[in-house]
C-alpha positions as CSV (number, residue, x, y, z in Angstrom):
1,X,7.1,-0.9,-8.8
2,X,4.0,-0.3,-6.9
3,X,4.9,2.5,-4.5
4,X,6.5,4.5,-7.6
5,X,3.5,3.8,-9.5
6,X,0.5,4.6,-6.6
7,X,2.7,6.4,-4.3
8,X,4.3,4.9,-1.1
9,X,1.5,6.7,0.9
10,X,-1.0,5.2,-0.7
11,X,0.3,1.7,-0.4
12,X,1.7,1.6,3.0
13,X,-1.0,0.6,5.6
14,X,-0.3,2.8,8.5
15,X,-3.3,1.9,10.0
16,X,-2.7,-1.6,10.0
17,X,-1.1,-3.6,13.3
18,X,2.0,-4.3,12.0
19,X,2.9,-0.9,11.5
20,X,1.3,0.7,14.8
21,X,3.6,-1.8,16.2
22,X,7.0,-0.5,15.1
23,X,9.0,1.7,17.1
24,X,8.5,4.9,16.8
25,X,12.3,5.1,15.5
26,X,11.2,2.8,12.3
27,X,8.3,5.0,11.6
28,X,10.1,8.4,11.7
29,X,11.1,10.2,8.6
30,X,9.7,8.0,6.0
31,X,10.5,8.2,2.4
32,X,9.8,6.1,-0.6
33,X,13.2,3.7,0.5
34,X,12.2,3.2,3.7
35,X,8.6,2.4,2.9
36,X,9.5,-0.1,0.4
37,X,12.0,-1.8,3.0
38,X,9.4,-1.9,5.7
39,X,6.8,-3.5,3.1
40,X,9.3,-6.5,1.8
41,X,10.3,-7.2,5.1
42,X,6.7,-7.1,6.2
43,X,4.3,-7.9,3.4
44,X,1.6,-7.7,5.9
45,X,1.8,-3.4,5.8
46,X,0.8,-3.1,2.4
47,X,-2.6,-1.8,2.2
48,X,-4.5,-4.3,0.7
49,X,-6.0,-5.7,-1.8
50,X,-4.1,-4.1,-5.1
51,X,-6.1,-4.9,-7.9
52,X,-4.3,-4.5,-11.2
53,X,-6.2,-4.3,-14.2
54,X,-4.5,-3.2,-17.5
55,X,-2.0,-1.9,-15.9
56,X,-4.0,0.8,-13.4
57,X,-3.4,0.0,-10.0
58,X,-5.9,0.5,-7.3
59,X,-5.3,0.1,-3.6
60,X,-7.5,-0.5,-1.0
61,X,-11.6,-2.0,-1.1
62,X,-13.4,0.3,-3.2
63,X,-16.3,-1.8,-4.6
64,X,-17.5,1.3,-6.9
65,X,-14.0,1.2,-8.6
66,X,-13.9,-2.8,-9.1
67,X,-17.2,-2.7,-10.7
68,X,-16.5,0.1,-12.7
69,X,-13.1,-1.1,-14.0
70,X,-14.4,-4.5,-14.7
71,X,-17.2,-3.4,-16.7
72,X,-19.9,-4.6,-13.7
């Protein structure tokens, strides 16, 4: 539900370890699918934290947005 809502892009973390350390085979030709598998099997490649508030999702540490969108 994430990755339709925010985007796959958005949510998977390509920069992170697990993912540089895929072969290059898994991380060819991506799509929303195969995003979504790679992130259940490996919870550790979502780019984190999500913070859901009301129902708008952010990704990522953006302490601007979490003050804004909890009213600090």
């Amino acid at each position: 539900a994430w990755a339709a809502k925010v985007g796959w892009e958005k949510l998977l973390n390509r920069a992170g370890t697990t993912f540089r350390k895929l072969p290059d085979s898994s991380k060819a030709d991506l799509d929303l699918d195969k995003a979504v598998a790679l992130m259940a099997a490996q919870p550790s490649m979502i780019k984190r934290p999500v913070l859901d508030i009301g129902g708008a999702l952010t990704v990522g540490f953006m302490p601007e947005l979490y003050a804004a969108a909890l009213g600090r």
